[in-house]
Structure formats: C-alpha cells, structure tokens
N, C-alpha and C positions, 0 to 999 in steps of 0.2 A: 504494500500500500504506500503510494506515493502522498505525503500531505506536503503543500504547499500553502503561503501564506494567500489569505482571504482574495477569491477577484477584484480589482479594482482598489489593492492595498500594494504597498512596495514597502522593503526592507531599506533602514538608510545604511550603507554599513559602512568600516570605518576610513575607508578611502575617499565619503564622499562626506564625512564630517566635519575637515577643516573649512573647505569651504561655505558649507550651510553656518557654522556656526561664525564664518567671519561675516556673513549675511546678518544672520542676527544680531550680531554683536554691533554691527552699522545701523539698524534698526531702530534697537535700544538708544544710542548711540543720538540718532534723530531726534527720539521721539524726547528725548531727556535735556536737551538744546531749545526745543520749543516746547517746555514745562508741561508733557504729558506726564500722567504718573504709571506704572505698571498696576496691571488687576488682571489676576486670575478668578475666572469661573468654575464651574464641576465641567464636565463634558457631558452629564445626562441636565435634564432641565425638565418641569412638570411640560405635560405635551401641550395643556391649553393656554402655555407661555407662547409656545411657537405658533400654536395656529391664531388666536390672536393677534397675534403681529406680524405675522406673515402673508396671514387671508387665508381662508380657509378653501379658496379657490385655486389661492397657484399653483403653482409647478413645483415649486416645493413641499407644502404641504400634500398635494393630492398625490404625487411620483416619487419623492426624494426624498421623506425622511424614513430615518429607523426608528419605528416605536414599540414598543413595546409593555408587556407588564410586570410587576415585578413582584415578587412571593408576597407580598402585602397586597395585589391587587391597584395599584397606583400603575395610571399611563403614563411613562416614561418615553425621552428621545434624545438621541442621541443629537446635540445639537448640530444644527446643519451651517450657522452662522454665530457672532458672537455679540452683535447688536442688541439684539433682545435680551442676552442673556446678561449683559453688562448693563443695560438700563435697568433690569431686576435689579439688580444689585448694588445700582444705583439707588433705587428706591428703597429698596430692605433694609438696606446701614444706615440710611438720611443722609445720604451723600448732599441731596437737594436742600439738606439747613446748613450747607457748608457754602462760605464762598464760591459762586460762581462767575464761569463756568468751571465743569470739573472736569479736566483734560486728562482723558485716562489712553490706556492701550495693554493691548494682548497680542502674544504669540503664542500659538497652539492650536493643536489640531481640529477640525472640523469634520463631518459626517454628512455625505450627500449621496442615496443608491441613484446612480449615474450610468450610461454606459461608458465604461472606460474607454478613455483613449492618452493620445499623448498629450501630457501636461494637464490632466482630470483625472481624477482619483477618485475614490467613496470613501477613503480617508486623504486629506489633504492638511498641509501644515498652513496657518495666512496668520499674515499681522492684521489686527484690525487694532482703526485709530478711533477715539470719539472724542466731541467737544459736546458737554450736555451743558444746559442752563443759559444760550446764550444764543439773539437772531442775530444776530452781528451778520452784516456779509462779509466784514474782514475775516471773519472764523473761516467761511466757507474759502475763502480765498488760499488764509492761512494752510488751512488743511490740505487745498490740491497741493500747495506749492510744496509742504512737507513731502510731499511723496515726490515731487518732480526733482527735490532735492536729494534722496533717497536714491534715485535712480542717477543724478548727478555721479553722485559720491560710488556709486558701481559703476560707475564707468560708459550708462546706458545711452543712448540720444536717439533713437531710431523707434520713436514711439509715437502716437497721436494722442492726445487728447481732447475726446470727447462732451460738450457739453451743451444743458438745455434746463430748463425750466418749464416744471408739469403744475404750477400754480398751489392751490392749498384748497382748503376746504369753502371758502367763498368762493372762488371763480372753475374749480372743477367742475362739479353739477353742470353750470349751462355748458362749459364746454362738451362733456360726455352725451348731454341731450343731443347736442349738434354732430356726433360723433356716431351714435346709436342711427341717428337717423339715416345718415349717408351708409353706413354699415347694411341697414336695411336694405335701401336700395342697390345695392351691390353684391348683397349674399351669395347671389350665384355664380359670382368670381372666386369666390373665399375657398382654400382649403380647408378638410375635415380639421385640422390642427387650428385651423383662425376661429372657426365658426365655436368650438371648444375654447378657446379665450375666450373669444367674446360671450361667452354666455355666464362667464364667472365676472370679468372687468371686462367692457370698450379698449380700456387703456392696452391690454395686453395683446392684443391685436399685432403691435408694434415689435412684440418681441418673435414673432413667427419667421424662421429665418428663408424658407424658403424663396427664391428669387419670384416664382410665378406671384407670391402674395404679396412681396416687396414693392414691384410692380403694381401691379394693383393700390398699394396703399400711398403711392407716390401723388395720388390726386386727392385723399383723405384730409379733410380740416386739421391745422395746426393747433397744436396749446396754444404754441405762442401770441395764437391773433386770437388766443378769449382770455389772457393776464389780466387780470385785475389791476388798479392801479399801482395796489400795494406792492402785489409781487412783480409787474415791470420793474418798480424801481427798484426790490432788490434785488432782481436780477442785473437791472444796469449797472449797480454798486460792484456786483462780483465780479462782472469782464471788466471794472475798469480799476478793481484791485487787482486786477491778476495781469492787467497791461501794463500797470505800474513795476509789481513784479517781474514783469518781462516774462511770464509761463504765455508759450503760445497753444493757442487753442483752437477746435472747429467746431462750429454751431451746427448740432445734430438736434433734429426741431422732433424726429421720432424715437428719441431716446428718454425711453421713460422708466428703464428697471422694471423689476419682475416680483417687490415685494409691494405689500400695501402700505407700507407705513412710511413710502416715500412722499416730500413736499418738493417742493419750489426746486431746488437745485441739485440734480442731477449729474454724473460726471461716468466716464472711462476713461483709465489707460488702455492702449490697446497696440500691437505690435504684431509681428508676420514672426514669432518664434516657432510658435507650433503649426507653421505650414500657414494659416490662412489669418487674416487680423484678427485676433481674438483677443480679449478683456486680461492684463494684467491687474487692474483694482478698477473697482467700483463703490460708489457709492453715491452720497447724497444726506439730503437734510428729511428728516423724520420727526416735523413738531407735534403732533401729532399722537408719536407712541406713547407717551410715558405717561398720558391722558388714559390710550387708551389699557393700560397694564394695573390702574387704581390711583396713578399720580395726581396731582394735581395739572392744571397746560402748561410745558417743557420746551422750550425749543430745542434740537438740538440736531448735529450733522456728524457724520464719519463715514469711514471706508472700511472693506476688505482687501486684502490682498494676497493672492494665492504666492507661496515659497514655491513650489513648483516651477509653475509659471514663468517665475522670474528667473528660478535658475535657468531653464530652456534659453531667457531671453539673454541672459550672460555667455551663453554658449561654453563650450568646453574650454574648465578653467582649471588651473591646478595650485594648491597653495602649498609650500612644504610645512611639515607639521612638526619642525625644531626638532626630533629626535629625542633618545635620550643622553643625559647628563652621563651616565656609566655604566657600561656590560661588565661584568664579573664573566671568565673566564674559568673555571673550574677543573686543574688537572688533578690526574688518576694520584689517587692518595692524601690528594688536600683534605683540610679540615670542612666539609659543607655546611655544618652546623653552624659553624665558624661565619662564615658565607652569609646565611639567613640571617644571624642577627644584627650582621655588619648592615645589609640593605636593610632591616628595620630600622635602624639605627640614623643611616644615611638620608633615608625616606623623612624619619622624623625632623631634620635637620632643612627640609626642601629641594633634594636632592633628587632627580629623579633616575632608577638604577633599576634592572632586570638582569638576569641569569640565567642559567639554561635550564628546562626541566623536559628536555625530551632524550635525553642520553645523548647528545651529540661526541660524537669526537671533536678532539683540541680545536683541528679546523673548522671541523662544523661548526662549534662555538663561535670562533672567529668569523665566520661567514654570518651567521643570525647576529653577531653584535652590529655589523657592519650592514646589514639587514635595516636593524629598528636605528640607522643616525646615530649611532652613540659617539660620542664625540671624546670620551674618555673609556679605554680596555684595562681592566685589573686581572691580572693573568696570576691565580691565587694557586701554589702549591703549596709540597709538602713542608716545607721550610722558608717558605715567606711572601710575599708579592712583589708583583713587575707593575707598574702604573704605567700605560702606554698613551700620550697624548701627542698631539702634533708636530712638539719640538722635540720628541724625544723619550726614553724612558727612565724609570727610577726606580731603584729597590728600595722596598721599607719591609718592616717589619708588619706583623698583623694588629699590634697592639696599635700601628700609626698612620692603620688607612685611614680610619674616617677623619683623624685631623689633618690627614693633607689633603684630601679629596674636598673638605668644607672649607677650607683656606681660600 
C-alpha cells in the first residue's frame, strides 16, 4: 500500500525552507515597518462564522470549504481565508475598545477543496494583512502599497494591479436592480456557470471566467456609473493616494471578488507565473462585516496573499543555508561518549555541530561533514583531537575542545 500525502497538499521539505522562510521573514519584516501587529487564529473556526461572511451562496461556501462535525456535534471548518477569522477575534478580545485602527497580520495556512493545479493547493500557506477600525482611503492606499513594496523588496516588477470600486450598501441595490435586469434580458447568452451566480448574487456574474460569458458581459452596466456620491469620492481619494505613491495601477470596472463582505474598494495583484495572469493577492474593504458577525458598524480593509503563488512568481531561487559551525569526525576507538556530550555542551554555548550516526567510515564522515557546510572538522581519536579549519589544523586535547571551538 502506497500512502501519499493528501491531493491537492504538498510536503515543504528542507531544500525548499531557506527560501520560504527568507519570504516570511520579509513579510514580517513589512508588515512590522508599517505598524501591523502579528495575530494568530485556530485553523478550525464555528462554520456559521464563514458562511456568514462569506455568503452562503458563493463558491466558497457552497464548493470549497471542509466542514465538518466534531465528537460534540459542533459544525466545524477548516478555515478557507483569515479575514473572518481575525475580525472574530477582533471582536472577542475588544480589540475594537483599543485604539484604532488595529493593524494586524497573519501567516498560515488556509483550506480551500479546489481542483489542484499549479500554484493552488487545498492546503495553501498566505499572509493576510488587515486594517480594522478605520474609512480612511489613505489605509486602503497604504495597504496596496505595503504589498507592492513587498514585492519590491523580492525583487518582483512584472505584475498588474488591479482595481475598482463595487460601492457599499447605499448605492449597491439600484445598481444590482439595473444589473438583474439586463441579466434578464440576456439569459440566453449566459453559461450554466453564470446563470448559477446569478441566482445566489448579480454581482458574481463577473467572476465567471469563461471567454464566451466574458464576452457577453462586456456590454453589462458598470458599478462605476451607479457610485454614490460618497463612494466616488472615496474612491477618487484612493487613485490619487496611490498616484502620489507612485503604485501604478489598471481600472478593472468588473472586478468585484467572490466574497460578500466586500465594499467600495477592491484590488488584485496578478502576474503570468502560473502560465496565465492569475491573482497573487487580493482583497478589498469589508465595512460591513464586523456589523454583520454581532459588532457594532466597523470599517475596515485587507488582503490575502497566496506563499505559493508568489514563490512560482520568484521563479527558481536558491538561498545557501550557512551550514554548520562543526562536524565531529569520529575515528575507530575514540571516546563517542566523549563526543555526545562535547556537542551538548557546544550546542548549549550556540554553537551549531552534528556527527555521524550512520557508521560511516573516516571518509564517509569526511564527505557528510563537507555535505551539511560545516565550516569547522574535529577529527576526534583515541588520544586526542585534530581541529581542521580553513587556515589550517591544530591539536588539543579533549578537555580543550569546547574552549577553543567557542573562542
């Protein structure tokens, strides 16, 4: 019986560590510059969190999540994003009696059943950013720019960004009236896939990727021409912080995202990594949710961003990963004992040292030190050690490894 890990799950292993974790490490790195703070979640969350704030119509709810029960009878799920679950969380501690806004961010994994392909997973790693407590269009500015800096700082520039504004709860309504209806009239252009959005949201219509329905929706009413006054203006506020900025952008008037809890300002990264232009992060402002989770009304905005993704978008990278400080060499008749508790010893000190534990011969040894970078060889016999470093070697005694090793 062959068992392999889960479909549409990948093993990270330790070749591809250095660099995920100098990603992260940049991340963090960002998000800790422009005064977001770290917040971890559970990765299960109550189910009527996600549909809630998801919609009980979408694609994710109705296709993509893992739910489940659990020996108490509770519906559980495996969180498919981290928005929802960080505005919980928001709200549970009273993040919301604290100074706002409250500039958080997470990195960790997510849970989407998907058909896999490349750079999509049903378990995927993403940062998500959030700024709760705050309409500010500087925030929403701030936030794309964080990422475009993000991607700066990896070295990336071969991206698009995406952007539009889908209004709020004042000026939605007449626009979907006026959306509904042209819908109407055209149904029998629509794919089985359109006709199945629109009967949960109008808005989702947009997300259908096929060309023939693309086509088709190319003559469909814009958001843009039913804005309210309100959100005209702060959508003019956000292109012309972000022109200030210097972040260049492209007005996508049918980009409206695929959750319900989206307002006013929408956004993608998007890039040709994985073969065709597809969404490195996404997001948008959600004033809306934290109303609708038992909050009090909340404004607030952030993103996902798929680790995946991005790494495809970095292309084949290589980081060296420092080696070790010191291989121990172990010949026939030395003391090994002697050995073990030198490397506890050396370990305690920050030192970092490995040995052999597969019976190697003298050379073998020699080969696996030279193996893992070790940048200093202690060639340990029966009567003393050989310290082998770059300029040369030197006998000591056993009682005087660790203090010359730690010197």
């Amino acid at each position: 019986m062959k068992i392999e890990a889960p479909r549409g799950t990948h093993d990270i292993l330790p070749a591809e560590q250095p660099l995920r974790q100098w990603v992260r490490g940049e991340m963090e790195a960002v998000c800790a510059l422009y005064g977001y703070r770290r917040i971890d979640t559970p990765g299960i969350e109550d189910t009527s969190l996600i549909v809630r704030t998801s919609g009980e119509g979408s694609d994710v709810v109705q296709k993509e999540t893992y739910t489940f029960q659990d020996r108490g009878g509770r519906s559980l799920t495996l969180r498919p994003e981290a928005t929802a679950p960080i505005c919980r969380a928001y709200l549970e501690h009273g993040l919301h009696r604290e100074p706002q806004p409250q500039k958080l961010y997470t990195i960790g994994p997510m849970w989407r059943y998907d058909r896999p392909q490349r750079g999509r997973y049903r378990e995927h790693w993403q940062l998500s950013v959030e700024a709760i407590g705050s309409a500010d269009p500087a925030v929403d500015a701030e936030l794309i720019q964080l990422y475009a800096e993000l991607l700066r700082r990896l070295g990336l520039t071969d991206y698009v960004l995406e952007l539009n504004s889908i209004g709020d709860a004042n000026c939605r309504p007449a626009y979907l009236e006026r959306l509904s209806a042209w819908l109407d009239e055209h149904e029998e252009e629509l794919d089985p896939e359109a006709r199945a959005k629109r009967a949960t949201s109008p808005l989702r219509v947009f997300d259908v990727k096929s060309e023939r329905t693309q086509k088709v929706l190319e003559d469909a009413p814009r958001i843009g021409e039913s804005l309210c006054d309100a959100c005209r203006e702060h959508f003019e506020r956000v292109r012309a912080y972000l022109d200030e900025l210097r972040v260049g952008y492209e007005l996508v008037p049918t980009l409206v995202r695929g959750l319900d809890y989206y307002t006013r300002t929408t956004f993608e990264f998007k890039d040709q990594a994985i073969g065709t232009k597809d969404s490195i992060c996404g997001g948008g402002r959600y004033d809306g949710l934290i109303e609708t989770i038992g909050g009090p009304p909340t404004a607030g905005i952030g993103f996902g961003a798929g680790i995946e993704r991005l790494l495809l978008s970095m292309g084949e990278r290589s980081l060296e990963t420092g080696g070790l400080d010191v291989f121990f060499v172990v010949a026939d008749g030395a003391d090994r004992a002697r050995v073990v508790s030198t490397l506890a010893e050396l370990r305690a000190l920050g030192v970092s040292c490995d040995t052999d534990y597969a019976a190697r011969s003298e050379k073998g040894q020699f080969t696996q030190a030279a193996r893992l970078g070790a940048r200093t060889t202690v060639v340990i016999t029966a009567d003393g050690a050989r310290i082998r470093r770059a300029g040369g070697e030197e006998r000591v005694s056993l009682d005087d490894i660790v203090a010359t090793l730690a010197r």
